[in-house]
C-alpha positions as CSV (number, residue, x, y, z in Angstrom):
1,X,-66.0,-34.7,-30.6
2,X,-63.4,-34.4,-27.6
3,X,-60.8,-36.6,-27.7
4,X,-58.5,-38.1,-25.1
5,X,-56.4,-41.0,-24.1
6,X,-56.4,-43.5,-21.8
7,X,-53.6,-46.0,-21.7
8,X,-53.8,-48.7,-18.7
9,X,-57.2,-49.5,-16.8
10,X,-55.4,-49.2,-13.7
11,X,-55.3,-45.3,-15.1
12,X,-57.8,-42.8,-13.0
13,X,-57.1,-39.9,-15.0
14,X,-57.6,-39.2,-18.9
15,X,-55.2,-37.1,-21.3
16,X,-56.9,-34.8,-24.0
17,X,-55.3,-35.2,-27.2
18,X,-57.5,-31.6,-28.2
19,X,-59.1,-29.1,-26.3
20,X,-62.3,-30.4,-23.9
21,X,-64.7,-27.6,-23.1
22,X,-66.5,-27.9,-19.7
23,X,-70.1,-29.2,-20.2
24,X,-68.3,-32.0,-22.7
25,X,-69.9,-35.8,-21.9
26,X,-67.4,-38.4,-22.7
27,X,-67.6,-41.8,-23.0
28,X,-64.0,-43.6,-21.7
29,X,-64.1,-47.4,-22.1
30,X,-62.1,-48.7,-18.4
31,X,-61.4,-52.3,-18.3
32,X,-64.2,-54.9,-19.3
33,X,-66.9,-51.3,-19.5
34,X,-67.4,-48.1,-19.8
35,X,-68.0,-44.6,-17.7
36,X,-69.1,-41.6,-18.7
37,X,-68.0,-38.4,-17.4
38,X,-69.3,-35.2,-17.6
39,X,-65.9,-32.8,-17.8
40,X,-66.7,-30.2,-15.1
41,X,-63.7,-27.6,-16.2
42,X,-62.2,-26.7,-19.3
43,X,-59.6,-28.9,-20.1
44,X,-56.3,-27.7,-21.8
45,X,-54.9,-30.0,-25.1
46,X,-52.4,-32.2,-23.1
47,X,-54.2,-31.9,-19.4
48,X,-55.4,-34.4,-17.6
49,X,-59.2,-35.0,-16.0
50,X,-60.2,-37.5,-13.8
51,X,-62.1,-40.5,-14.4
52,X,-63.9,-40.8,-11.2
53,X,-63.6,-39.4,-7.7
54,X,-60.3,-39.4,-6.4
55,X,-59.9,-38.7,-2.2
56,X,-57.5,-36.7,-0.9
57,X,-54.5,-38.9,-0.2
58,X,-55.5,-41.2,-3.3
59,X,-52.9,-41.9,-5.9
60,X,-53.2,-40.2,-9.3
61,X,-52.6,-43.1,-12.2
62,X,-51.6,-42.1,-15.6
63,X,-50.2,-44.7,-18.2
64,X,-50.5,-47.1,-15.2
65,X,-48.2,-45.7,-13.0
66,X,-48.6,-42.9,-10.3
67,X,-48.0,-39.5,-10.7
68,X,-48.6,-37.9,-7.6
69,X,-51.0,-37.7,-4.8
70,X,-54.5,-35.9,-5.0
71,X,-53.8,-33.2,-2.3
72,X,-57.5,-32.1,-2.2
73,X,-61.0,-34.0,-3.2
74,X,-61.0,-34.3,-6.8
75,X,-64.4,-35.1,-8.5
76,X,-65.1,-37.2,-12.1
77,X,-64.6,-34.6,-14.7
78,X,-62.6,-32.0,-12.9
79,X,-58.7,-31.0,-14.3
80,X,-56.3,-32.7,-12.5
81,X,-53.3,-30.2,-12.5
82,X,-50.5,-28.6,-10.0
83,X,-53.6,-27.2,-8.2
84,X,-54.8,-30.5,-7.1
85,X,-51.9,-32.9,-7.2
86,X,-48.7,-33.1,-5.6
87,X,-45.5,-35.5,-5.7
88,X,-45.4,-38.6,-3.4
89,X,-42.4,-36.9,-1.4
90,X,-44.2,-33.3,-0.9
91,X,-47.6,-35.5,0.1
92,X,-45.9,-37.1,2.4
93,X,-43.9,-33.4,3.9
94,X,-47.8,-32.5,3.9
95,X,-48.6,-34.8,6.1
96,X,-45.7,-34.8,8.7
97,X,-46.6,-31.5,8.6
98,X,-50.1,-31.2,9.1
99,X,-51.1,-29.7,6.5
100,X,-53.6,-31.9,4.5
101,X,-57.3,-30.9,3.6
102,X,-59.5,-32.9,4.5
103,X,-62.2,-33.8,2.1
């Protein structure tokens, strides 16, 4: 059974507690329901997966409060990581600077 947190319902992203292996459905109860995501990568014990799409630009919630900024499309189920998300002050570098994918 994979197991993960998920503190505030404001959160996008979910934290495993063990080891998730692609291919894993989970179930993640979000405010007055429930989703379930298929996790598309294997996740790492202490890594985060998303929730639901997040667009490039979007803020990345964990514990209720944002961590960073998706810096390309990510899709429910894959690892959100260093690969996909960035600090609010190098996002916004990015940007003054052209360089943000588009989704």
């Amino acid at each position: 059974m994979a197991r993960f947190l998920v503190v505030n319902r404001k959160d996008n992203v979910a934290v495993a507690v063990s080891d998730i292996p692609a291919g894993t459905k989970v179930t993640v109860d979000v405010g007055e329901g429930s989703v379930e995501v298929e996790v598309k990568d294997d996740i790492p014990f202490g890594h985060k997966f998303a929730l639901r799409d997040i667009n490039v630009g979007e803020a990345v919630v964990k514990y209720g409060e944002v961590i960073g900024v998706a810096s390309k499309p990510i899709r429910a189920g894959e690892h959100v990581h260093v690969h996909n998300v960035v600090s609010t002050f190098v996002w916004k570098s990015m940007k003054e600077g052209g360089r943000v994918e588009r989704a």
